[in-house]
N, C-alpha and C positions, 0 to 999 in steps of 0.2 A: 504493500500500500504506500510506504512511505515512498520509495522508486518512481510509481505513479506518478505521484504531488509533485517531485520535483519535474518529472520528464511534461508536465501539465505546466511547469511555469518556464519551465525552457521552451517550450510551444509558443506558449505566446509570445516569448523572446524571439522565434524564430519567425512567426508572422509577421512580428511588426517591421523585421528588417527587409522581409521576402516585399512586405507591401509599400515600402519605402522605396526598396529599388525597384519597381515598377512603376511608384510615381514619377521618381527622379527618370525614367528611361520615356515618362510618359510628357513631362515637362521640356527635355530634351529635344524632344519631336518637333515640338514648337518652333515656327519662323523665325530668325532673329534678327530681321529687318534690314537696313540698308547698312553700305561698307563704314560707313561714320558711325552708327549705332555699334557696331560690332570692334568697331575701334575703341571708345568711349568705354565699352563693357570690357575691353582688353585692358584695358588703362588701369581699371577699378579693380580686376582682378587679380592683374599683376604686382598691384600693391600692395595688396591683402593678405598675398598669400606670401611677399617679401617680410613683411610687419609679421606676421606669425611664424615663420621660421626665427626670426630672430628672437621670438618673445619664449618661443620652446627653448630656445638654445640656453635661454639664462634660467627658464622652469627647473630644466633638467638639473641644473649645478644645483638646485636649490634641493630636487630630490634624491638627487648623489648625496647631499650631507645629509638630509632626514632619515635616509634607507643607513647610511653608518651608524648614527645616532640610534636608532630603533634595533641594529642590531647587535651592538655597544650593549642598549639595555637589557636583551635577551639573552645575550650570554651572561650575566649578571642575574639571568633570573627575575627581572621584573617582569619581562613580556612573554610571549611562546614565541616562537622563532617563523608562525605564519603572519607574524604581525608587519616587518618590513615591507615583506613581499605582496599582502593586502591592500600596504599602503600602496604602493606602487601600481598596483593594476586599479584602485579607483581614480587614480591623478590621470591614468593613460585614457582610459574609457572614457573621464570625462573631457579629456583636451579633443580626444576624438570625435563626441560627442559637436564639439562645435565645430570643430574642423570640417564636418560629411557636410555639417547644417551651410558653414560660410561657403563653401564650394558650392550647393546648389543653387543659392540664392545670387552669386555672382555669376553665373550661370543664367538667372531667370529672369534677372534686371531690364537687359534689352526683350526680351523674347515678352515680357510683360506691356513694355511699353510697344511694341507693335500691333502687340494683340486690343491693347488698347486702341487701333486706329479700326477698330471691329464693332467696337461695342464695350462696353462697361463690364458684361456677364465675363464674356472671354477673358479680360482682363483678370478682372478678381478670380476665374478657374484658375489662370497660368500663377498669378502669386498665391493663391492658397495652397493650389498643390504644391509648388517650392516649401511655405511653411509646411505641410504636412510630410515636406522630407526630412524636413528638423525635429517637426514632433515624434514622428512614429521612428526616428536613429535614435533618437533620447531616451525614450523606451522601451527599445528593445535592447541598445547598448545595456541599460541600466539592469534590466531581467536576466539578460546575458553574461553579466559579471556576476549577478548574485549567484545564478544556477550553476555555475562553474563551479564558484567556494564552495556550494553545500555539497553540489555533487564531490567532490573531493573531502571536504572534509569530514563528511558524514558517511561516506558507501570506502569512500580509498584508508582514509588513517581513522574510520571507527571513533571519532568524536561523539559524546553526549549531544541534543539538540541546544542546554546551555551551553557546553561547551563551544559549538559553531556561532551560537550568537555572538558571543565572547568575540570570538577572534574575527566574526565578520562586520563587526560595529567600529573596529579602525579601518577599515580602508574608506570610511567613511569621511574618515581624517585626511587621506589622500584625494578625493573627489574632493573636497571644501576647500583645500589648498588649490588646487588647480583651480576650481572652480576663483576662487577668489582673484589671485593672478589672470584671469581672462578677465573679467569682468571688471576690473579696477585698471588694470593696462588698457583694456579696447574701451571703457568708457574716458577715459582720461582723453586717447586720440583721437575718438570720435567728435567729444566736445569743445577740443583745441579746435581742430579742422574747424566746424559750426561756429564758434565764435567768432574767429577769424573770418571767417568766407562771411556772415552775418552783419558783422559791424563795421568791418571796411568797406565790404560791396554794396549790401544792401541802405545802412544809412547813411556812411559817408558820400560814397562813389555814386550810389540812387540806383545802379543797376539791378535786374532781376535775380531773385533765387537761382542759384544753377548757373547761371549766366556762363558762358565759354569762355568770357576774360577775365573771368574771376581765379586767379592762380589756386585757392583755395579749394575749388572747385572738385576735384577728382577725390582731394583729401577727404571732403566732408564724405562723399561717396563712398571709399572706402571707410570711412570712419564707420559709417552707419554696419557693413557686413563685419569689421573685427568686433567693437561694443553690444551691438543691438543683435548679432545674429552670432559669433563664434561664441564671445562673451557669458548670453544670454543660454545657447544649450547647453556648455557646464556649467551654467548656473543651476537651472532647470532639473539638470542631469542631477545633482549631488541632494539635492530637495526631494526629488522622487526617489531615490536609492537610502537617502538617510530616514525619510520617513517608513519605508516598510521596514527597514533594517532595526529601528529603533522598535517598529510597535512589535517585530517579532520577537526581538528580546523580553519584552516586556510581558509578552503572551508566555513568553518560557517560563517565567518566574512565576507568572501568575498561575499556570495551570501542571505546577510543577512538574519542569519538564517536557510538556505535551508537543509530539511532534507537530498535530494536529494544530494546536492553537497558534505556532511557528508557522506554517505553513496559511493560515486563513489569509493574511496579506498578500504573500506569495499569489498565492490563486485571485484574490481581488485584485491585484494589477495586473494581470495574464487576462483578467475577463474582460477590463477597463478598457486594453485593447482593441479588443472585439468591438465592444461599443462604440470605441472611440470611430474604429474602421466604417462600421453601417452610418454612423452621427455624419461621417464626411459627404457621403454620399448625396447629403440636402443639402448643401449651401449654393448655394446659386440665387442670384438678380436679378430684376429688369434692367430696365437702362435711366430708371429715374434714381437721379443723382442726389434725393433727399437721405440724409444721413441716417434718418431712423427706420425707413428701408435698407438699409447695408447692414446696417447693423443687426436688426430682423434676420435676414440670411443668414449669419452667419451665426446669430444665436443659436438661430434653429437647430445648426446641426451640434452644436454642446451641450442643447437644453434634451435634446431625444439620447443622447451619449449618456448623460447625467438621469434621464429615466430607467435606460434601460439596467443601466448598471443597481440603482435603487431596486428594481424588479429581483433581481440575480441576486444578490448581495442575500435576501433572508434566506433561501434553501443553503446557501453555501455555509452560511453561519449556526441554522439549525442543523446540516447534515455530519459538521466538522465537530460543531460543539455539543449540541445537545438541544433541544426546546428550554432545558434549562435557562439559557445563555443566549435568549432571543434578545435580550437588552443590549447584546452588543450590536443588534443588525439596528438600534435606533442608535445607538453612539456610533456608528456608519452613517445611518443618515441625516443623524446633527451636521456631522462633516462638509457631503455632500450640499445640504440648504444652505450652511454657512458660507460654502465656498462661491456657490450662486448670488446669495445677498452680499456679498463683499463687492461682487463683481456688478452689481446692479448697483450699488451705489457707488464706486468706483467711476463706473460710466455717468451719474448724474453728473456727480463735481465735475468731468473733467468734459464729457462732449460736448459741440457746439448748439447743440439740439436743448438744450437746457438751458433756467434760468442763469443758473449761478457763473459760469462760462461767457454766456452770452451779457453780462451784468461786468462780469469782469471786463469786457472787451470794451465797453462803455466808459470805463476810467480811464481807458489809456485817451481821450479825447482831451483831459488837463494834462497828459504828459506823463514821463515814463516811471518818476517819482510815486502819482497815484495806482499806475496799473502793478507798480512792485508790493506795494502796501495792501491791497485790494488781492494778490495772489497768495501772499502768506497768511492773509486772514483765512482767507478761500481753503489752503491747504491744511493749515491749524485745525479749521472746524471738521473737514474732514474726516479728521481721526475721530469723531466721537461716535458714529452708528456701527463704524467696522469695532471698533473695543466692545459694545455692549455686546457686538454677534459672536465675536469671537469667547468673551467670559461669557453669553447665553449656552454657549455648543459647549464649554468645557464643562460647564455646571451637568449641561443635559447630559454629556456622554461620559462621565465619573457617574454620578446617580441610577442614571437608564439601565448602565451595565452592571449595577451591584457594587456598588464603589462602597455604599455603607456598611456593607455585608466585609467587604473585603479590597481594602483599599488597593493592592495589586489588582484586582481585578478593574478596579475603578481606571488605574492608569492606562491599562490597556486599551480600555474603550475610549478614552481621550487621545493613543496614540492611532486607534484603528480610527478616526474620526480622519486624523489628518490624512490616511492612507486613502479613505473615502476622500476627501476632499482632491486630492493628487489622482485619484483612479481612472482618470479620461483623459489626462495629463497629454497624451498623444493629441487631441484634437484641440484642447485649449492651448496649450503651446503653436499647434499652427496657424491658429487665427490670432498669437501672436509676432510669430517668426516672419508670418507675410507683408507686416507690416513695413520693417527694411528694404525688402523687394517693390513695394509700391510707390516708399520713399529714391529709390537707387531710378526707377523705371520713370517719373517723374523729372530728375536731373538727365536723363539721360534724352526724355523728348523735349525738353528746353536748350541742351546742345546742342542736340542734332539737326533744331529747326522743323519739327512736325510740326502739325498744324495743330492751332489753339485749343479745339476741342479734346486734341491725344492730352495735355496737359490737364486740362480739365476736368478728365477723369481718372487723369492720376493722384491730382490732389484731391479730388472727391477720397480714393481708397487712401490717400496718405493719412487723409483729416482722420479716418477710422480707423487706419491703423493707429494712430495715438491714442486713441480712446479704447480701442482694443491692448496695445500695448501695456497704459497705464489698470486697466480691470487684470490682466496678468502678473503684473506685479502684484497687484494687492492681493491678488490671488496668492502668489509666491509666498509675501512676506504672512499673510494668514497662517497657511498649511504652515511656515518658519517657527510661528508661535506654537503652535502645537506640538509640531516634532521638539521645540526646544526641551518644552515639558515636558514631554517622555523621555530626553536622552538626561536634563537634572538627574530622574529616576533612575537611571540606566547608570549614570556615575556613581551614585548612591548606594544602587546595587555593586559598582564595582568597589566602590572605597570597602564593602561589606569582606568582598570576597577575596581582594587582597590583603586582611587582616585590620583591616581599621574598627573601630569600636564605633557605631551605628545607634547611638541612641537619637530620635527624633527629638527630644527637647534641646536638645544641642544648635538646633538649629532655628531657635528661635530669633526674633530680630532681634530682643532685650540681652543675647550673647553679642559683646561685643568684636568677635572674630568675624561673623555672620553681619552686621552691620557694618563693620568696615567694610567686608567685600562687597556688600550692598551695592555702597558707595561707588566703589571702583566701575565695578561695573556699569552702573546706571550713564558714569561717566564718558565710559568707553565710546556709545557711538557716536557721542558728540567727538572725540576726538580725532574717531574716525572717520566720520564726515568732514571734520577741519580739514584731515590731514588731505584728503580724495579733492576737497572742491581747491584748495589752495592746491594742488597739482594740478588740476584744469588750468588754473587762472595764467600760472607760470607757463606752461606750456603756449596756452593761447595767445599770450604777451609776444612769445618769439612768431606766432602766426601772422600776428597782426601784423607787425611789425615787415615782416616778408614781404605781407600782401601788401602794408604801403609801398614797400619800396622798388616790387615791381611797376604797380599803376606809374611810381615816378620814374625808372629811369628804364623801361622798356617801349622805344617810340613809338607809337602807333598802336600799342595795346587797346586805349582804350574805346580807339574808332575803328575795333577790329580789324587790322593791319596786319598786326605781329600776334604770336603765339604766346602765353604766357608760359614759366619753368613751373609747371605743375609739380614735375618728381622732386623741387626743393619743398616744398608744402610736405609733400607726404613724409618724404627723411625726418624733416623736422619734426613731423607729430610722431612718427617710430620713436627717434629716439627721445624724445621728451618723456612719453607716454611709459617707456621700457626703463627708464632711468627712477621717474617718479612711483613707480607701482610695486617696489621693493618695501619701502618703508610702513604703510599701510600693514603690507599684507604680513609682515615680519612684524608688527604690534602684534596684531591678530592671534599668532602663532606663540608669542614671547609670553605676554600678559598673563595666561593664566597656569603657566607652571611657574616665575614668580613669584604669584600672588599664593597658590599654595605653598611652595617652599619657605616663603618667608610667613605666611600665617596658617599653614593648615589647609586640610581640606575643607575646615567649616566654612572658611570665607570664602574659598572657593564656590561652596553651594550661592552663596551670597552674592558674589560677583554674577554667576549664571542666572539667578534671577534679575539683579538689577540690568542686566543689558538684555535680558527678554522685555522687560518691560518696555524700557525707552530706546530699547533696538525698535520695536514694534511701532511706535506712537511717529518716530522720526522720519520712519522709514516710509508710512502712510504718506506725511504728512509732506515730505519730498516731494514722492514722486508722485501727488496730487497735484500739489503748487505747480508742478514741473509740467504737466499734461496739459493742466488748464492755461497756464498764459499760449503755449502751443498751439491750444485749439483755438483761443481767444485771439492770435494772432492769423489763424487762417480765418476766422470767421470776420476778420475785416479783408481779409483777402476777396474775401467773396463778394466783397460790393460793400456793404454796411460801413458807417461812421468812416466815408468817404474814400474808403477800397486801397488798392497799392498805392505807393508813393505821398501819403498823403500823411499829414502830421501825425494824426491817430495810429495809422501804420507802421508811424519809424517807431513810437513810445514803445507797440509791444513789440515790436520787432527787439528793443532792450530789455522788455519783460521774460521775452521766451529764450531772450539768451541767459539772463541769468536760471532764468527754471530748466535748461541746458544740462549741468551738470547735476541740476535737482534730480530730475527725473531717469537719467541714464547714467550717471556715473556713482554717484553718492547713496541716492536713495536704494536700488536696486541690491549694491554690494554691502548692504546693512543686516539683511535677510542672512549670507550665507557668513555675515561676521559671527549671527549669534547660534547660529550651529557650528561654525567652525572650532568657537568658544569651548562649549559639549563636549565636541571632540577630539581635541586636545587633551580637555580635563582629564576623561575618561584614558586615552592613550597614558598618559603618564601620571595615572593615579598610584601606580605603586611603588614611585618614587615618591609623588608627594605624602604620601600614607606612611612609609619607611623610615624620609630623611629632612623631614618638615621642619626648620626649626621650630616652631612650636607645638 
């Protein structure tokens, strides 16, 4: 039986990747328009793909000293000796993870924007399926590394089902590192490029978005496929893989032992799939360009993904567990509603279809001082319907599942909660991944000089990709708060079983060990955020700077004449981006074996909540701010409070660059800080448990 379960969630592993490259062979297909378009998409990909060899080349040194480090620890007896090598193959899976995603999507840039001179439908096909080759690599990557570990370490070296949790909860450590380095590097040079190409071209120079004399130009293009799409699927990647990984742990403990209870995750991401695969099948358009029609579409096919799964979800739960243990199929589908309600109010604040959005674009008409003020209000308040859904779904999914009865049990069903919210992961990640694609396909019909309507229906799906974008995030950072809570429990259980002394009043806030790390922690994403958006700023300084200095001393640039040095733009944001994305992510990683060594693992627990909290609230509250001046800035594009070029327009055009690095660099990489946090903790708890000074 147990054989089965695994070969049941290596299946799904195997579908999603068999249906990926079917899409990608089926996106492929597609036109890619004339010799300039095909030039332009050569341009964009040869960048991207330069910027990511080098950003692997410095990952690598950084896993060379973890993999010593880790194995240092093991021969000393803190670790088992699968722990290095765990680490290792989730850092690989998740670089990979964005690597298949940014290949396809640079790839489907031009082939988008032609299909765009078709109709609007065709269009959103060729970018959705591109996104659906990021979502369905993501997930099946992710089932594919799990079902290797267990298959080995359960059927080959004869481990306990704790015992596989155990060693398969660090390589968890390994996807969060990597994941973190994409996502802080490729948001860093995407928001350089965007700054730059933004506030010389657009408000200085007056020239259009995308514009071909814009030296910035290709940068930003590329910028969007390394941040928003390589970035973005190890981000994705390490959130789906640490949430099942955490709630099976969690299911060991609680049903002591039970392979079954290990496994019910397993098989709810293998079914999620499924869903996800039929949910694809509906999205489709007309050709009317109102945003709450696109949007419509594309719901449709995650809202039937997220039914069918809710359908699935109770036989799997009573068959595995019992009828007993029907409360965990509602702390499943706490999860699921949650992850939908995040994601509807997600999309109020931030698309242009709305008041609050639309209300915003309206202050940029006194200038860029009000519409800056008017978006942190906007993304501040934000935060307060996702916290109540989020503490509604953990209250319901601790209680629903017996948590009073038995608080292991309770965690579990707060962990399989997030597993529920993540379990279609495949189709919601594609309706966000296509968003880059619509954004790339866009710059790329304003180079090439199509005719005004191809553009027009690029930014129709751009404006929705930001608002699909920003409902993904908060989607991300949701499922983040959940799984963080499960993996606390999961340290807690480790500090137990490496010899530490586990008593629960220890952990009170009125223990001064536990309040300090509080403290720390709470601290931490602001610093992290300092440290991410002041690498933007630096970086985008030397863009700027660029971009003046071509406009000034390249004759003829600006009455399109001469050509601008685009590949200085792009060097410049590599190596800014590669240079700044160290320190970040080396906090991340330092902080909390520190904070134990020099106080304990009490404060450690303490540290782990305080940055779940205000990793959570921050992270909202970003990449709201960040969405909305966005959409607020397209929505005067679109005609309103006197359309391009026009006062209103420069203000937000200042608005959305500062919500630039809100929403794609800062906010986003705050989610995989405070699992990374976790997982560290938990890696080197038997140091900290050992050799603590205190």
């Amino acid at each position: 039986m147990e054989k089965i379960l695994v070969l049941c969630t290596a299946l799904g592993s195997v579908i999603a990747l068999v249906f990926a490259a079917l899409t990608a062979k089926k996106v492929l297909a597609f036109p890619q328009g004339n010799e300039l378009m095909q030039k332009i998409s050569a341009a964009v990909r040869t960048g991207a793909n330069a910027y990511l060899k080098r950003q692997y080349r410095i990952v690598l040194v950084f896993f060379a000293c973890m993999f010593v480090v880790l194995c240092t620890m093991a021969a000393f007896g803190l670790l088992t000796w699968f722990v290095p090598f765990a680490f290792v193959t989730g850092g690989f899976f998740s670089g990979l993870s964005g690597f298949v995603g940014m290949k396809i999507a640079t790839a489907a840039n031009c082939r988008t924007a032609c299909a765009c001179q078709d109709g609007l439908n065709k269009g959103l096909r060729v970018a959705f399926s591109a996104g659906s080759v990021m979502g369905f690599t993501v997930v099946g990557l992710g089932l594919l590394d799990i079902s290797i570990w267990l298959g080995l370490l359960h059927f080959v070296f004869k481990l306990s089902a704790s015992e596989v949790t155990a060693a398969m909860l660090t390589f968890g450590m390994g996807a969060s590192s990597m994941a973190l380095f994409a996502r802080v590097g490729g948001g860093i040079f995407t928001k350089a490029a965007d700054v730059g190409a933004d506030l010389v071209g657009k408000v200085e120079a007056g020239i259009p978005e995308d514009d071909p004399r814009n030296p910035a130009a290709i940068a930003d293009n590329v910028g969007d496929n390394v941040g928003d799409v390589a970035g973005m699927g190890a981000d994705l990647y390490e959130s789906y893989v640490g949430s099942i990984i955490s709630a099976s742990a969690l299911g060991v403990a609680a049903f002591g032992g039970s392979f079954n209870a290990m496994a019910v995750p397993l098989l709810m991401a293998a079914i999620g799939i499924l869903c996800s695969i039929v949910g694809s099948f509906f999205v489709r358009t007309g050709e009317d360009l109102d945003q709450k029609m696109l949007l419509k579409a594309l719901s449709r096919g995650t809202t039937l993904a997220a039914v069918l799964i809710a359908v699935i979800a109770y036989p799997l739960v009573t068959t595995m567990l019992g009828r007993a243990h029907t409360g965990l199929y509602f702390a499943i589908l706490s999860g699921l509603v949650a992850g939908v309600l995040i994601g509807k109010v997600t999309e109020y604040f931030t698309s242009d279809t709305y008041k609050p959005t639309q209300d915003l674009s309206g202050e940029a008409t006194t200038g860029s001082a009000t519409i800056i003020i008017g978006g942190i209000g906007l993304g501040m308040l934000s935060t307060a319907v996702p916290v109540v859904i989020v503490v509604v779904c953990i209250l319901l999914a601790f209680f629903l599942s017996g948590g009073a009865a038995s608080a292991n049990i309770g965690l579990y069903g707060i962990a399989l909660a997030a597993v529920g919210m993540l379990s279609t992961l495949g189709i919601t990640l594609a309706t966000d991944a296509y968003g880059p694609v619509a954004d790339n396909a866009g710059g790329i019909a304003e180079m090439s000089g199509l005719d005004e309507s191809v553009r027009t229906r690029t930014d129709a799906l751009d404006s929705l990709g930001n608002t699909t974008a920003a409902t993904g995030k908060g989607f991300a950072i949701g499922s983040a708060a959940l799984t963080a809570l499960a993996l606390v429990a999961s340290y807690i259980e480790k500090v137990r079983e490496v010899g530490g002394t586990v008593d629960f009043s220890d952990f009170s806030v009125m223990n001064p060990l536990v309040l300090g790390g509080l403290f720390i922690g709470a601290c931490l994403p602001f610093v992290f955020a300092a440290l991410t958006m002041q690498s933007v700023g630096r970086a985008a300084q030397s863009v700027v700077v660029e971009v003046r200095r071509q406009f000034r001393e390249i004759a003829g640039l600006m009455d399109g004449k001469a050509d601008p040095d685009y590949a200085r733009c792009v060097d410049l944001c590599t190596k800014a981006s590669l240079h700044e994305m160290v320190l970040p992510t080396l906090t991340a990683i330092v902080t909390p074996v520190l904070v134990g060594m020099l106080m304990s693992y009490k404060a450690v627990v303490g540290m782990l909540a305080g940055a779940t909290a205000t990793g959570f609230l921050l992270a909202i509250f970003m990449s709201n701010a960040g969405g909305a001046w966005d959409n607020a800035k397209k929505y005067i594009e679109a005609g309103h409070h006197g359309g391009k070029g026009s006062e209103p327009h420069k203000a937000a055009v200042v608005g959305d660059t500062v919500g630039d690095p809100f929403k794609d660099t800062s906010g986003p990489s705050i989610n995989i800080l405070i699992k990374l946090l976790s997982m560290v903790s938990i890696v080197f708890a038997a140091l900290v448990v050992n050799y603590s000074i205190l």
